[in-house]
C-alpha positions in Angstrom: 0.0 0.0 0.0 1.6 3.7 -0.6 2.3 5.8 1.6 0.1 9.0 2.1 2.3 11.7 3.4 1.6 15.5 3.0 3.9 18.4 1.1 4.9 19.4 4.9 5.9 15.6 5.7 7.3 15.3 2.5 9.6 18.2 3.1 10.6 17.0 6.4 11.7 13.4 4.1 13.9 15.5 1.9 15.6 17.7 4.5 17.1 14.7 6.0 17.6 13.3 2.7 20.0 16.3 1.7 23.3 16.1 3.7 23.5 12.2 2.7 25.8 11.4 0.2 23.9 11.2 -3.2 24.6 7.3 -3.5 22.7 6.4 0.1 20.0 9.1 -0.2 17.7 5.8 -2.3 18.5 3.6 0.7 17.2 6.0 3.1 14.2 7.3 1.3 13.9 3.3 0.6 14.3 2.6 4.7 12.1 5.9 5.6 9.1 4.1 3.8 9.3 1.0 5.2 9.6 2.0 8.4 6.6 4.5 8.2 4.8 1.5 6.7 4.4 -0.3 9.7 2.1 2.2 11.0 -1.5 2.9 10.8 -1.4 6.7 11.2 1.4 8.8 10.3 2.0 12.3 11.4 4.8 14.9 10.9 6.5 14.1 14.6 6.8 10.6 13.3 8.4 11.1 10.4 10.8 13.4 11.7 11.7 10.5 14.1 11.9 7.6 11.8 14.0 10.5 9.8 16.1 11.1 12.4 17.0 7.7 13.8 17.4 6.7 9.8 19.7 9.5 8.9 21.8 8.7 12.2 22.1 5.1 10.5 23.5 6.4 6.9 25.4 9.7 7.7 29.0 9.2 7.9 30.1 12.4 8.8 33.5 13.8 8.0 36.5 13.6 10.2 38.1 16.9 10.9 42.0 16.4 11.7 44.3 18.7 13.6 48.1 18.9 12.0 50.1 20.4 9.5 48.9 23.0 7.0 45.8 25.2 7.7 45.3 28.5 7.7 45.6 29.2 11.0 48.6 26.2 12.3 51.9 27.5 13.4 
């Protein structure tokens, strides 16, 4: 059965879509639907928490290093 979300919820989707890398932002739209299909009635707080807990899963984010070069290193 498809989902039924509205333009606001949808929004919410693609906002935690965007910092993903391109190549995992199918598995997460993929893994935000299935999750939100095991429920009867969906609302905008949960989306933003299957969201949430999704993009924590698939966001890998960058490691910041402290060393030579830099603007401001001496």
């Amino acid at each position: 059965m498809p989902l039924r979300l509205t333009d606001e919820e949808m929004c919410v989707v693609f906002a935690a879509a965007a910092p993903l890398p391109i190549e995992c932002r199918g598995a997460f739209l993929q893994q935000v639907a299935s999750a939100l299909g095991g429920y009867r009635e969906i609302g905008p707080g949960l989306v933003h928490r299957i969201c949430a807990e999704t993009q924590r899963k698939l966001y890998d984010p960058p490691e910041f290093t402290t060393g030579t070069g830099g603007k401001y290193h001496r």
